[in-house]
Residue, then its C-alpha position, 0 to 999 in steps of 0.5 A: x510523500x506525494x499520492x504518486x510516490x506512495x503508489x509507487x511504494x504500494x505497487x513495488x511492494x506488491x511485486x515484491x511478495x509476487x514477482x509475477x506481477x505486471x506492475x503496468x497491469x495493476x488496475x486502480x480501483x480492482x481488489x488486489x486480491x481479486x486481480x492477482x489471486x493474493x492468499x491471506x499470507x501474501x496479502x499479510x506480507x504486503x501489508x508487512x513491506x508497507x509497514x517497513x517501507x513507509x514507516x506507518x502503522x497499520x492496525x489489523x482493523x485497517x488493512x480492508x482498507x488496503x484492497x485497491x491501488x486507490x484505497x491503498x493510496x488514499x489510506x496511506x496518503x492520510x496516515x503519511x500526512x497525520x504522522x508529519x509533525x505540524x509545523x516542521x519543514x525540512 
């Protein structure tokens, strides 16, 4: 999976646990939390409907590294790319 689909990925799910938001308004480098107002719960579910979407885990002691649209990406592009078996093409 490619950074751009996965940032597509992280901006779906976010609209998906606040349907309020703008997907043209979220801001790269701005804390989802800060831009939208996420509570603990909200954030718990985004970081649940990535989990399911994406098919990576991610440990609790992780999800800091989920506060932005570019840390989000980068942190799911390296765990996508660690999780790919070496050597197998489909």
């Amino acid at each position: 999976m490619t950074a751009n689909e996965i940032a597509h990925v992280v901006v779906d799910a976010l609209t998906g646990i606040a349907p309020e938001i703008d997907p043209a308004a979220v801001q790269s480098s701005i804390n989802f939390r800060e831009q939208f107002d996420l509570d603990s719960v909200d954030f718990l579910n985004f970081v649940l409907a990535l989990h399911e979407r994406l098919g990576i885990d991610i440990p609790e002691a992780d999800y800091a590294r989920l506060y932005s649209l570019e840390s989000a990406v980068r942190y799911l592009t390296e765990k996508a790319s660690a999780a790919k078996p070496s050597g197998s093409e489909i």
